[in-house]
MILOFI-571004 format. One record per atom (N, C-alpha, C): residue number from 1; residue in one letter; x, y, z. Coordinates in steps of 0.05 Angstrom, whole numbers. Atoms other than C-alpha are relative to their C-alpha. Layout:
N
NODE	NUM	A	X	Y	Z
...
This chain:
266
NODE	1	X	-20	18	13
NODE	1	X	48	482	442
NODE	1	X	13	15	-22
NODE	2	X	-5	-19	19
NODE	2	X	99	514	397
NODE	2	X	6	-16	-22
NODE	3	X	-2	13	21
NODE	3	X	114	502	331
NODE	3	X	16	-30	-18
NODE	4	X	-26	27	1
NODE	4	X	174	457	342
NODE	4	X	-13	-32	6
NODE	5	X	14	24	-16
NODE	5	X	129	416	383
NODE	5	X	-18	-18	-12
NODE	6	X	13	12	21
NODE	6	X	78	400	334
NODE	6	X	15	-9	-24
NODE	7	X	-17	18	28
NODE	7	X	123	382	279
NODE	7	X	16	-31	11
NODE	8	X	-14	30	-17
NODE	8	X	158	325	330
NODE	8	X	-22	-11	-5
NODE	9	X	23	7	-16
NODE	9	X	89	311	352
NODE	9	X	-11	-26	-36
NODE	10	X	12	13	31
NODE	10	X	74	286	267
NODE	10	X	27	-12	-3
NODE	11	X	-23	22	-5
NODE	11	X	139	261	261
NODE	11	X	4	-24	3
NODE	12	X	6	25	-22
NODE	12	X	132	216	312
NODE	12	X	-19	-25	3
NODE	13	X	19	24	10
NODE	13	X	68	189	297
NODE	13	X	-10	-17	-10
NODE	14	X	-2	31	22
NODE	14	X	54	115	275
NODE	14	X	-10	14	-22
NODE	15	X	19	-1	31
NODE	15	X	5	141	219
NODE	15	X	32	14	-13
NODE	16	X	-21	-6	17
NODE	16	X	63	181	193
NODE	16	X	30	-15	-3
NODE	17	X	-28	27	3
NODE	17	X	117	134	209
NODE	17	X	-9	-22	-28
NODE	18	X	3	24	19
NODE	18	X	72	84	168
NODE	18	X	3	7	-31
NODE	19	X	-7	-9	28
NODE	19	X	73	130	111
NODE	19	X	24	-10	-14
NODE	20	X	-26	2	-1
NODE	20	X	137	133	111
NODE	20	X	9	-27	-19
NODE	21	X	-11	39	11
NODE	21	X	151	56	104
NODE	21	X	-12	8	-28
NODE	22	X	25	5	30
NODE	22	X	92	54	49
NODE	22	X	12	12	-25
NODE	23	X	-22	-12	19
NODE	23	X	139	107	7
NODE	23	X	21	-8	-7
NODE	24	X	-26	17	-4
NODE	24	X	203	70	20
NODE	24	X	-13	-29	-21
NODE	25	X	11	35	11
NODE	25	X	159	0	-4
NODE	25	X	5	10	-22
NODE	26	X	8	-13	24
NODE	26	X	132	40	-55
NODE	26	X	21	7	-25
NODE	27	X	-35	-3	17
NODE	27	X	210	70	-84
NODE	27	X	11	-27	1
NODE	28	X	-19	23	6
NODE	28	X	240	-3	-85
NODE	28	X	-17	-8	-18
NODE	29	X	2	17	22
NODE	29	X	193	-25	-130
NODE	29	X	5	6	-25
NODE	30	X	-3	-11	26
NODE	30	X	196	26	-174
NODE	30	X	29	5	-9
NODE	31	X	-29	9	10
NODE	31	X	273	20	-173
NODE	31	X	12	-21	-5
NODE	32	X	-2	33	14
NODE	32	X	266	-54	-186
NODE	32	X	-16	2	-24
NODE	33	X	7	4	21
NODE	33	X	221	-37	-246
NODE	33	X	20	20	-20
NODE	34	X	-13	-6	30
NODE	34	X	269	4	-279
NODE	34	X	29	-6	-6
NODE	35	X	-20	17	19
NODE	35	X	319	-45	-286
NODE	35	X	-2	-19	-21
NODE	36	X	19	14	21
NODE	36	X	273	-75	-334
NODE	36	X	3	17	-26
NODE	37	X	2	-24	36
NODE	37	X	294	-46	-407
NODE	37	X	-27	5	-11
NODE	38	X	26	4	9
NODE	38	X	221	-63	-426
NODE	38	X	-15	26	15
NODE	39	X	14	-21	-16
NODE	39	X	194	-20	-367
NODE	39	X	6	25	-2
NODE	40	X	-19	-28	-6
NODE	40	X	238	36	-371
NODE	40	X	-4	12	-29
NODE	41	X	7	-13	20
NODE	41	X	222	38	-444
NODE	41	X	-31	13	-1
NODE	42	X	30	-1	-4
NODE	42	X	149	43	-433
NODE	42	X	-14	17	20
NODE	43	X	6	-19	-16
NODE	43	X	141	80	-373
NODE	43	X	36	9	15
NODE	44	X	-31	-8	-16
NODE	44	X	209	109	-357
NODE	44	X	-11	28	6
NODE	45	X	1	-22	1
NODE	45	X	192	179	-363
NODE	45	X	-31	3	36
NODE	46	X	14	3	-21
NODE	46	X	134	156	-301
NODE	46	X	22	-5	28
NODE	47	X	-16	6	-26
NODE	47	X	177	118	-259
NODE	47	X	35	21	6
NODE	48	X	-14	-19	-10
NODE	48	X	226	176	-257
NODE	48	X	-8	21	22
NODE	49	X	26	-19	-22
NODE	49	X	168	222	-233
NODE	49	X	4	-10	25
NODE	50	X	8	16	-37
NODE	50	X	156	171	-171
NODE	50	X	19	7	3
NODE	51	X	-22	-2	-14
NODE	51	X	230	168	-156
NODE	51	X	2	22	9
NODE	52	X	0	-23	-2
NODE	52	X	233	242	-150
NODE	52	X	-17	4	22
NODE	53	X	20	-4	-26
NODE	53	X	166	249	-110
NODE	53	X	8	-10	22
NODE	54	X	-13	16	-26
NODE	54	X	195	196	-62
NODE	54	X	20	15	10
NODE	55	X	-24	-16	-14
NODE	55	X	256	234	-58
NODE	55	X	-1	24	18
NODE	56	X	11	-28	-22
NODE	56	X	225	303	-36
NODE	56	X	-15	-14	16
NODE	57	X	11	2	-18
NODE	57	X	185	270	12
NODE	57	X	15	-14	17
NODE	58	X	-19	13	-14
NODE	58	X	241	231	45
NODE	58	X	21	35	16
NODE	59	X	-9	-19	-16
NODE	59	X	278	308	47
NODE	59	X	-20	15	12
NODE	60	X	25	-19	-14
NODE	60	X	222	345	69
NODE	60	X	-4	-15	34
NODE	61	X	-8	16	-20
NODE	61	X	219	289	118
NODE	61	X	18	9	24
NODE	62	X	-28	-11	-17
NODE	62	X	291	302	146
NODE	62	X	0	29	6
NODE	63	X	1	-27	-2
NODE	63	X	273	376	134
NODE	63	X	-12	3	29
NODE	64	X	20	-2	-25
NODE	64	X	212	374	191
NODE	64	X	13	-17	26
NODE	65	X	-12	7	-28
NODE	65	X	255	329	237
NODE	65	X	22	16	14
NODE	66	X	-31	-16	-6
NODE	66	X	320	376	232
NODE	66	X	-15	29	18
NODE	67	X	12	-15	-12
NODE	67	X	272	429	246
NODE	67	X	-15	-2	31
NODE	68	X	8	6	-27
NODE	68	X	238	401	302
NODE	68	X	17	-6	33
NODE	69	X	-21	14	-24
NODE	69	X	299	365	341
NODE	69	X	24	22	-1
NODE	70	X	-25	-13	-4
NODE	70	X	356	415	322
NODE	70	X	19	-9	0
NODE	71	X	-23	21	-4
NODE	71	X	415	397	344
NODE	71	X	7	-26	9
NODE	72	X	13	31	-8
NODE	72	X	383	337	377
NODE	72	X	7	-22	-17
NODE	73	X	-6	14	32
NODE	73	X	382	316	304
NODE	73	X	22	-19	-6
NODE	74	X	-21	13	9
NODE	74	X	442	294	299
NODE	74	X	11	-19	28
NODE	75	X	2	13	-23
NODE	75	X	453	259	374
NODE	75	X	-9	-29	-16
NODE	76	X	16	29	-1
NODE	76	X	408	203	345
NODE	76	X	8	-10	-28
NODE	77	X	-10	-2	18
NODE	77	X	447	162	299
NODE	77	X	-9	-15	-28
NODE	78	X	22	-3	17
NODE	78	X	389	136	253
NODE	78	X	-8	17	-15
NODE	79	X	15	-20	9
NODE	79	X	374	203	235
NODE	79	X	28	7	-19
NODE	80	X	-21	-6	18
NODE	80	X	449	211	212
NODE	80	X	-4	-25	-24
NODE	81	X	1	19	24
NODE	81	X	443	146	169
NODE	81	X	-15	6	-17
NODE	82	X	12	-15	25
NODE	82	X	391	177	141
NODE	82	X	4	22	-19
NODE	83	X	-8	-33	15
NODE	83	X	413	243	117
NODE	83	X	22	-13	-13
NODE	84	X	-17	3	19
NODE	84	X	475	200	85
NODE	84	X	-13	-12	-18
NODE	85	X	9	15	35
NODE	85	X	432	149	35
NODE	85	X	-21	22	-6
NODE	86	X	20	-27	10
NODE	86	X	380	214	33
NODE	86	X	31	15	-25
NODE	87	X	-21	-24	2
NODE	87	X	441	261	14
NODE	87	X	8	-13	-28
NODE	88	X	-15	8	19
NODE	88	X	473	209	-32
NODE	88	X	-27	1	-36
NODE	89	X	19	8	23
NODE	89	X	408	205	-78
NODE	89	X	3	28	-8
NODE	90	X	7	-35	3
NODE	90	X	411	288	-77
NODE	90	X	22	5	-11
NODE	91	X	-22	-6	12
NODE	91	X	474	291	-107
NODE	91	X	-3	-14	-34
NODE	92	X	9	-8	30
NODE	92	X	469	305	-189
NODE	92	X	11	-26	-12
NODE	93	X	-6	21	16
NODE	93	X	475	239	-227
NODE	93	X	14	-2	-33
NODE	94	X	-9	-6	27
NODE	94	X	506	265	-290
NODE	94	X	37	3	0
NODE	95	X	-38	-2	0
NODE	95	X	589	276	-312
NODE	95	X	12	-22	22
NODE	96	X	-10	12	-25
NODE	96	X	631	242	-253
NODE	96	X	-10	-21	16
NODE	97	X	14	19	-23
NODE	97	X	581	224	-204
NODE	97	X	-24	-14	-12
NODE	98	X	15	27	7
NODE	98	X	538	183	-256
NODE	98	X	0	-22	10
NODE	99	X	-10	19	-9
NODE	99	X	564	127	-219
NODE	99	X	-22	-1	16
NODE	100	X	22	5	-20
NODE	100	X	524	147	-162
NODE	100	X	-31	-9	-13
NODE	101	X	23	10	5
NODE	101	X	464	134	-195
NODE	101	X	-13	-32	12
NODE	102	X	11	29	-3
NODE	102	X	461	65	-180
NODE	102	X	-9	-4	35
NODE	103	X	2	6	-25
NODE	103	X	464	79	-109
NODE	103	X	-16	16	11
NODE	104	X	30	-15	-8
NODE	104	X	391	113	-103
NODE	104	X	-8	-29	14
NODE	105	X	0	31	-13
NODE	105	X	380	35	-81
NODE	105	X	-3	5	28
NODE	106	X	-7	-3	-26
NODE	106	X	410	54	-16
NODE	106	X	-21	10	16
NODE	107	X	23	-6	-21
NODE	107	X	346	86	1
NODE	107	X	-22	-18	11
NODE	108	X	14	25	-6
NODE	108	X	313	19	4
NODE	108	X	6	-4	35
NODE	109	X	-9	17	-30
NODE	109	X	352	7	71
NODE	109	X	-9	18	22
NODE	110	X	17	-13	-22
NODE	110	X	317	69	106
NODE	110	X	-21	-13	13
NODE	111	X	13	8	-17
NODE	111	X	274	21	118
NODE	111	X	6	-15	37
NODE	112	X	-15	2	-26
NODE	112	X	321	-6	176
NODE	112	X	-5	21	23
NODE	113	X	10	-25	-21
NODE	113	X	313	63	208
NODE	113	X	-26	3	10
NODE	114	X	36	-10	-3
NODE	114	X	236	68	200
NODE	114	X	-5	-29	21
NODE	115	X	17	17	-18
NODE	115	X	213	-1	232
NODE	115	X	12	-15	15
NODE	116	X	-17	6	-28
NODE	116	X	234	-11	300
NODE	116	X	14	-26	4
NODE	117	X	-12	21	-12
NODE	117	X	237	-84	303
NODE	117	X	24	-2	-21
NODE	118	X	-24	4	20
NODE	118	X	294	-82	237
NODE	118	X	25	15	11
NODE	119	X	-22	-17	-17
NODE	119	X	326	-31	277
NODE	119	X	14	-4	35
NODE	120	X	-7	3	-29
NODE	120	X	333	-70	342
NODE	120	X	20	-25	-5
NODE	121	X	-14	16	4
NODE	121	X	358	-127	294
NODE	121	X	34	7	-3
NODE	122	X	-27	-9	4
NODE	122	X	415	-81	271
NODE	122	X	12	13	17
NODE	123	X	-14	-7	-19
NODE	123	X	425	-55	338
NODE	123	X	15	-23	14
NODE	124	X	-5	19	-13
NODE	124	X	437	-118	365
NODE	124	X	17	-15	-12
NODE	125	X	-18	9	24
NODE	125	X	484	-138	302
NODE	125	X	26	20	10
NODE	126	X	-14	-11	0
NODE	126	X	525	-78	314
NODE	126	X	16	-4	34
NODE	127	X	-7	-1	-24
NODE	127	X	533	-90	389
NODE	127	X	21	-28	4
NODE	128	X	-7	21	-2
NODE	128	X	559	-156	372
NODE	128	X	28	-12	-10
NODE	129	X	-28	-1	11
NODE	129	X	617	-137	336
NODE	129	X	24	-9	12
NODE	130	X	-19	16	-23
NODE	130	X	666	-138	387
NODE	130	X	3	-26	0
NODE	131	X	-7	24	4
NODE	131	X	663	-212	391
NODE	131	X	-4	-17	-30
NODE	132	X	-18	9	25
NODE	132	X	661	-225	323
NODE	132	X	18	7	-7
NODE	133	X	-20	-12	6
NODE	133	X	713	-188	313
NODE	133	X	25	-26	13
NODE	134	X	-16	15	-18
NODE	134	X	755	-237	361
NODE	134	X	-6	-39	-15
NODE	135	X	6	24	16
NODE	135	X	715	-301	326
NODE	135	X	17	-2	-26
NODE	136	X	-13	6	29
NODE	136	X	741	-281	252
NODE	136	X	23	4	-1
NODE	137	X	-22	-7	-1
NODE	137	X	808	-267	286
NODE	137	X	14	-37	-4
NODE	138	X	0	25	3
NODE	138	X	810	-344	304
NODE	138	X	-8	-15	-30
NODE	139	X	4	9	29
NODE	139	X	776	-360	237
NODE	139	X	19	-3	-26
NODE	140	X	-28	-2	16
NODE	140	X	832	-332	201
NODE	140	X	21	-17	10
NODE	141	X	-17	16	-17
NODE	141	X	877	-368	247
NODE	141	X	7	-27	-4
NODE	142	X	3	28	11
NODE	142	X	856	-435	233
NODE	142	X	-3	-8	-25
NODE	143	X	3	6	26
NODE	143	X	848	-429	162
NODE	143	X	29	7	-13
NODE	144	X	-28	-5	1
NODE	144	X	923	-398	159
NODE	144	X	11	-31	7
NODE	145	X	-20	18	-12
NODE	145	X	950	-451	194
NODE	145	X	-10	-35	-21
NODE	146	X	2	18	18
NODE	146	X	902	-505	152
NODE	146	X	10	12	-31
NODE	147	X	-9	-14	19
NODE	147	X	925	-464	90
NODE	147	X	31	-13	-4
NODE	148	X	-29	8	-1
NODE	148	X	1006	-477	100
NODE	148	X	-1	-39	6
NODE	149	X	0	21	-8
NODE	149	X	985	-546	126
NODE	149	X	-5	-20	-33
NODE	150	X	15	9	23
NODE	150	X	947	-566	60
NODE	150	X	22	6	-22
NODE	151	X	-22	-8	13
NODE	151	X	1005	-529	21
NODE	151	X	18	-22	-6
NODE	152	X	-14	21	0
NODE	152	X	1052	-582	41
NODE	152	X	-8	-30	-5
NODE	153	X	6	29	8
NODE	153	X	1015	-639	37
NODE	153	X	-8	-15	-22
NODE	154	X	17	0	25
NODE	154	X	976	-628	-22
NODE	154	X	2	14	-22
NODE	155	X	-18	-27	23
NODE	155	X	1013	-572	-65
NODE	155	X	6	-28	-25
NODE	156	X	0	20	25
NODE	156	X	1038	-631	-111
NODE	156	X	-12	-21	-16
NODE	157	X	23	13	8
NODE	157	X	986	-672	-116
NODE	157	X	-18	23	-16
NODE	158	X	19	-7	15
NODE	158	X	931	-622	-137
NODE	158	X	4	34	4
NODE	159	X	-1	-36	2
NODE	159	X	967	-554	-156
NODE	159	X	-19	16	-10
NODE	160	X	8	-18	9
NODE	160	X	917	-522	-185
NODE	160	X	-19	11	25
NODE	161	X	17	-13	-10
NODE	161	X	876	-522	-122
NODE	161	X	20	0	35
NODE	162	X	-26	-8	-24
NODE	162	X	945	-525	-63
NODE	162	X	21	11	-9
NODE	163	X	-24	-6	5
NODE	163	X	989	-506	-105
NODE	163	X	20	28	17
NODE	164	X	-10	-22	-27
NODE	164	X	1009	-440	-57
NODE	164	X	-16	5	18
NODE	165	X	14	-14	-35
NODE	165	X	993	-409	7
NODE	165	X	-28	6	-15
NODE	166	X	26	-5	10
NODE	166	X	940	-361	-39
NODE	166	X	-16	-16	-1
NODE	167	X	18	15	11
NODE	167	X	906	-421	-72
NODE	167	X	-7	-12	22
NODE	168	X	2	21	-21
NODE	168	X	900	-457	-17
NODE	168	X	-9	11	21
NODE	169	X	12	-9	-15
NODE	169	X	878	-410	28
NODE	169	X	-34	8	-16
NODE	170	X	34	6	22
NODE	170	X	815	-400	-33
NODE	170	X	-11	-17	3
NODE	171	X	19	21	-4
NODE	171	X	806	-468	-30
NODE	171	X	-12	-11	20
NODE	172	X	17	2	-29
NODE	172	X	797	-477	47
NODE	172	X	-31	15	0
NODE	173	X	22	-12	-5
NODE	173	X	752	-421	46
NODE	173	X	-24	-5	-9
NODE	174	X	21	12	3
NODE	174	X	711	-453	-5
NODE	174	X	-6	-27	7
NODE	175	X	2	24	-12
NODE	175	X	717	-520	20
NODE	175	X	-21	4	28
NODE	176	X	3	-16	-18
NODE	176	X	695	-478	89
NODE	176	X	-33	2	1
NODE	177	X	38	-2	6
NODE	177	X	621	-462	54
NODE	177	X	-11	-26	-9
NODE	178	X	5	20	13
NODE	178	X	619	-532	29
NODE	178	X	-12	-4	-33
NODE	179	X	-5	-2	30
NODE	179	X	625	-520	-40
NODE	179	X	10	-19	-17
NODE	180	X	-19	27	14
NODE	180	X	648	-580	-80
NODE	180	X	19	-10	14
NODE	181	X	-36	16	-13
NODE	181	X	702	-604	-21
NODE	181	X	-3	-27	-18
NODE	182	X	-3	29	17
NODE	182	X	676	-679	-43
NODE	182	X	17	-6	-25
NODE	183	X	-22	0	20
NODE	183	X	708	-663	-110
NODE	183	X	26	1	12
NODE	184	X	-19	-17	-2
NODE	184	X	766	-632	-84
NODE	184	X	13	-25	21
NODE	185	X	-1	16	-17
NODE	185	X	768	-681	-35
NODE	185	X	11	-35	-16
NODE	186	X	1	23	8
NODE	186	X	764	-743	-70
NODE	186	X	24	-2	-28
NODE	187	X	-24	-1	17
NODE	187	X	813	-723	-123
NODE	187	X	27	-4	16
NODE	188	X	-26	9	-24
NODE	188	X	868	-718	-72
NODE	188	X	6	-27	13
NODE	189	X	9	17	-10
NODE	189	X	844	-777	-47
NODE	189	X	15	-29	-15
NODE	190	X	-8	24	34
NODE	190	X	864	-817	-109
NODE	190	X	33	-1	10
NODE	191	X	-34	10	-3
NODE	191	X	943	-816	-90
NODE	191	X	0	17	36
NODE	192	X	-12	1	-31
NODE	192	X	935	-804	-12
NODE	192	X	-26	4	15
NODE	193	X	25	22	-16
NODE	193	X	878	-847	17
NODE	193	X	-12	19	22
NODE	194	X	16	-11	-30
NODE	194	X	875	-816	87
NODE	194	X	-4	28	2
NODE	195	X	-7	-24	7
NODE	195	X	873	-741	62
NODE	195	X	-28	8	12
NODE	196	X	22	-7	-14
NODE	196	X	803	-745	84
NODE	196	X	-5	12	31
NODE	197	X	3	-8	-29
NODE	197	X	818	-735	162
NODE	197	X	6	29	-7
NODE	198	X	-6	-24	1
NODE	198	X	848	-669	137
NODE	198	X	-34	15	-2
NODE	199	X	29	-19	1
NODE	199	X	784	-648	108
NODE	199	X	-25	1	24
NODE	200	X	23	8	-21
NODE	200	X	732	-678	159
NODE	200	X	14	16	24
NODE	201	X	-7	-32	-29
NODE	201	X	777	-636	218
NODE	201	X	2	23	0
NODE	202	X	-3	-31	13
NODE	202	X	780	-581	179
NODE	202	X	-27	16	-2
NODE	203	X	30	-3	2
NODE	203	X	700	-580	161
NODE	203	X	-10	8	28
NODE	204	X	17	-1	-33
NODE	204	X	682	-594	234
NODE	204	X	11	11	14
NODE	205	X	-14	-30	-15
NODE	205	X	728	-538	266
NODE	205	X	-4	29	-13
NODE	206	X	1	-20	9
NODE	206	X	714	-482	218
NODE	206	X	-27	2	-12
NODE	207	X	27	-3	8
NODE	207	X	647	-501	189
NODE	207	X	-25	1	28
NODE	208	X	17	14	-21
NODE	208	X	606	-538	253
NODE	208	X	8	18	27
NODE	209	X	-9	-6	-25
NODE	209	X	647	-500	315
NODE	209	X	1	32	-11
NODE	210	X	4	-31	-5
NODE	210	X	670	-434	297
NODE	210	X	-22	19	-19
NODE	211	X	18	-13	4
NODE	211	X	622	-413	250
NODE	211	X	-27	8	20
NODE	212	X	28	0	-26
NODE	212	X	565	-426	300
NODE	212	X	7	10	17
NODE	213	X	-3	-23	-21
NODE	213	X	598	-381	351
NODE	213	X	-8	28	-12
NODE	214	X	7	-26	15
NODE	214	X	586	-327	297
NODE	214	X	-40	3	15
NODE	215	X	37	-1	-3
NODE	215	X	502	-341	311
NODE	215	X	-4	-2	24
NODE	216	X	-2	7	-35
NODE	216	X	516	-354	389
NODE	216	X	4	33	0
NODE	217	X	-13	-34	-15
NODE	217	X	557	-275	402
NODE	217	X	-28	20	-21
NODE	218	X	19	-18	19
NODE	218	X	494	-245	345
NODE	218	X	-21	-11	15
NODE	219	X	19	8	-20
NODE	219	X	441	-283	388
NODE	219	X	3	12	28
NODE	220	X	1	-20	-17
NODE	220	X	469	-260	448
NODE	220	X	4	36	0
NODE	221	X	8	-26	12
NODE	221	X	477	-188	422
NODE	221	X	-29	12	2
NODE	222	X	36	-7	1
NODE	222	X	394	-191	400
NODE	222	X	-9	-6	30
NODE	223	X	18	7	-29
NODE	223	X	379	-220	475
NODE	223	X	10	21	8
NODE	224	X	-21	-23	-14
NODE	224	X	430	-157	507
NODE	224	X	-20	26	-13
NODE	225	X	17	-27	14
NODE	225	X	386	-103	462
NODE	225	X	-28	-10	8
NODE	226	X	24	0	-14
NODE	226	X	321	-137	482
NODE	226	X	-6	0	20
NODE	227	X	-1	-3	-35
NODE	227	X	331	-145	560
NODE	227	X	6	33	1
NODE	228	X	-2	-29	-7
NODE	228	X	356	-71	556
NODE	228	X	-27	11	-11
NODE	229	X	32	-9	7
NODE	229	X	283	-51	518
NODE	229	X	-20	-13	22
NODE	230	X	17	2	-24
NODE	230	X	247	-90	574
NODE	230	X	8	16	23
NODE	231	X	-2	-14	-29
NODE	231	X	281	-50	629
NODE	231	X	-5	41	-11
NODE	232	X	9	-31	6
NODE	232	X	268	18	593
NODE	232	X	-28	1	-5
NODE	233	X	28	-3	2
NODE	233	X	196	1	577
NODE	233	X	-5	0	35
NODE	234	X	-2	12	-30
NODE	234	X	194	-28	659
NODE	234	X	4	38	6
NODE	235	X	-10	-25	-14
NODE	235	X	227	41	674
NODE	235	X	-28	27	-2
NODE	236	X	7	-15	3
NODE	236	X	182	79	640
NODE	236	X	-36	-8	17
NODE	237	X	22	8	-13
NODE	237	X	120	43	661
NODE	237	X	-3	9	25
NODE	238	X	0	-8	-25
NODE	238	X	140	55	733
NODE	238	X	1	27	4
NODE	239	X	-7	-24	-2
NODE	239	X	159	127	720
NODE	239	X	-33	8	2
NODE	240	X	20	-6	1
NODE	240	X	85	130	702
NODE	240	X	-19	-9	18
NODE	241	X	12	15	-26
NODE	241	X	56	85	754
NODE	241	X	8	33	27
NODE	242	X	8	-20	-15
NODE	242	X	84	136	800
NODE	242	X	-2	31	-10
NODE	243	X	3	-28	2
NODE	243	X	66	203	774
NODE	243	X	-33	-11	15
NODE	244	X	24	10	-2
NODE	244	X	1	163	770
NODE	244	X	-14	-7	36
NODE	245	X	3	-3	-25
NODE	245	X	6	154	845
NODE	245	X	3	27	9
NODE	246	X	-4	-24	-14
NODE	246	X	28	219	861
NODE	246	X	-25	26	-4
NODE	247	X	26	-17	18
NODE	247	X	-36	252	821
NODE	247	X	-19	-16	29
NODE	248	X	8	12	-7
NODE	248	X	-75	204	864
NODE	248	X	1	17	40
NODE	249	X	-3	-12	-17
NODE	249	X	-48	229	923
NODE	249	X	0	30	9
NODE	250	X	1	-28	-4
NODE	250	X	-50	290	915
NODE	250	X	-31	13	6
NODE	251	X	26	-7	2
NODE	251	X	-119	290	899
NODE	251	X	-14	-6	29
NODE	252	X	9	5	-18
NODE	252	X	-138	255	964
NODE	252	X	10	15	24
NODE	253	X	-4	-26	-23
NODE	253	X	-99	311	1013
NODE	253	X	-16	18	-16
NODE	254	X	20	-17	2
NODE	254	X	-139	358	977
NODE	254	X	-31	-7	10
NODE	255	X	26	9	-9
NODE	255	X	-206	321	995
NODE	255	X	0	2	25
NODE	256	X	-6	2	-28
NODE	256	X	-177	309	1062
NODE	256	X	0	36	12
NODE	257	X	-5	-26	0
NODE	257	X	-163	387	1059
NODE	257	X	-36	8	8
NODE	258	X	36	-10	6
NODE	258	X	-239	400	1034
NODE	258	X	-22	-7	31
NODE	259	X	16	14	-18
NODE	259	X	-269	354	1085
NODE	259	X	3	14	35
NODE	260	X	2	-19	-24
NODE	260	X	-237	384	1143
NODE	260	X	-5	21	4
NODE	261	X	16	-26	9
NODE	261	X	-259	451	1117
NODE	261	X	-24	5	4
NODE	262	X	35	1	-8
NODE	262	X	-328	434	1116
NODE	262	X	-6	-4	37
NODE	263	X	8	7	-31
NODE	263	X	-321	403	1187
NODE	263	X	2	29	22
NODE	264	X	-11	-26	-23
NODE	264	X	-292	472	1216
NODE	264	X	-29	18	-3
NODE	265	X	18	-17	10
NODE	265	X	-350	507	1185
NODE	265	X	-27	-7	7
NODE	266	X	26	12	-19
NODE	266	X	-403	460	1214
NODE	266	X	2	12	24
């Protein structure tokens, strides 16, 4: 086995995968304790240390995989997400890119990469796009068109929250999360009684209908990434089922081999 081989071979392995996580746990807390002035006064000069340790062991990490996979490395695109919130923490936090500082954070979300099932959630998020994409096209759609609708009806009654297209497209949207409409609602209400059908068809088309297609096309997404992991486990199972046969058989023409051997020899 050569050297490449054994470094995949640790890599790869839960015990070191679990590390992994355990370091990742380990760096969020200690970048949640030093947003604590108290903490940071007290042990800052510690919880710098950890951050650091965490950090070489996250590149060292990427070091032994880059080494192992090669150009492979970069094919798998987990390994690229990593090397960008890795990369971004490796870049000098002082003059200019002080800024970046804040976004050592970002290494919190390696955990997405490390444990499979977070990574099958965000595969199955990303796959899903496409039809959201087409959902928040309609979303916009209906909230435009309640937007100009609301404009006119309700612009002089309660300008501060119809008074234009803008406002009024703000206030749908919060109306949308159910955010105070009842206020908003019931003020309007006061000099034009039936203003309520506006809201109640507006709630139950953009809150009740198209939102919930958003959790319908992201549900089917997560079922589309798990049916494809049952037919590649299935695949692989069988791939091994028959080697597993073919070992089997092989072994029994050799016996068959042996046996008639002996018989010639009797």
């Amino acid at each position: 086995m050569s050297g490449r081989e054994r470094v995949a071979r640790i890599v790869e392995a839960r015990a070191f995968q679990n590390f992994i996580i355990a370091v990742i746990v380990f760096n969020a807390v200690t970048l949640g304790l030093e947003t604590s002035t108290r903490m940071l006064a007290e042990y800052g000069p510690l919880l710098h240390t950890v951050d650091y340790i965490a950090l070489t062991i996250f590149v060292l990490e990427l070091a032994a995989k880059f080494y192992a996979y090669r150009a492979k490395f970069f094919r798998d695109p987990w390994n690229i997400f990593d090397l960008l919130v890795v990369g971004i923490a490796v870049i000098p936090t002082t003059g200019p890119f002080a800024v970046l500082r804040a976004l050592r954070v970002l290494r919190v979300l390696r955990l997405i990469s490390v444990v499979p099932s977070m990574r099958k959630v965000v595969t199955g998020l990303l796959a899903s796009i496409p039809g959201m994409a087409s959902i928040a096209a309609l979303l916009a759609l209906i909230i435009f068109v309640a937007g100009v609708m609301a404009t006119k009806l309700f612009g002089a009654i309660s300008p501060e929250n119809f008074g234009d297209l803008g406002t009024s497209l703000f206030t749908l949207f919060q109306v949308m999360t159910g955010e105070a409409w009842p206020d908003i609602a019931k003020e309007i209400m006061k000099e034009a009684p039936m203003a309520w059908v506006f809201f109640v068809v507006y709630i139950l088309v953009s809150s009740f209908a198209v939102l919930n297609l958003f959790i319908a096309v992201v549900v089917s997404g997560m079922e589309d990434e798990l049916r494809q992991d049952i037919r590649e486990e299935e695949a692989k199972q069988a791939e091994t089922q028959a080697q597993a046969n073919k070992e089997i058989l092989d072994e029994l023409r050799a016996l068959r081999a042996e046996v008639a051997e002996l018989r010639q020899n009797a």
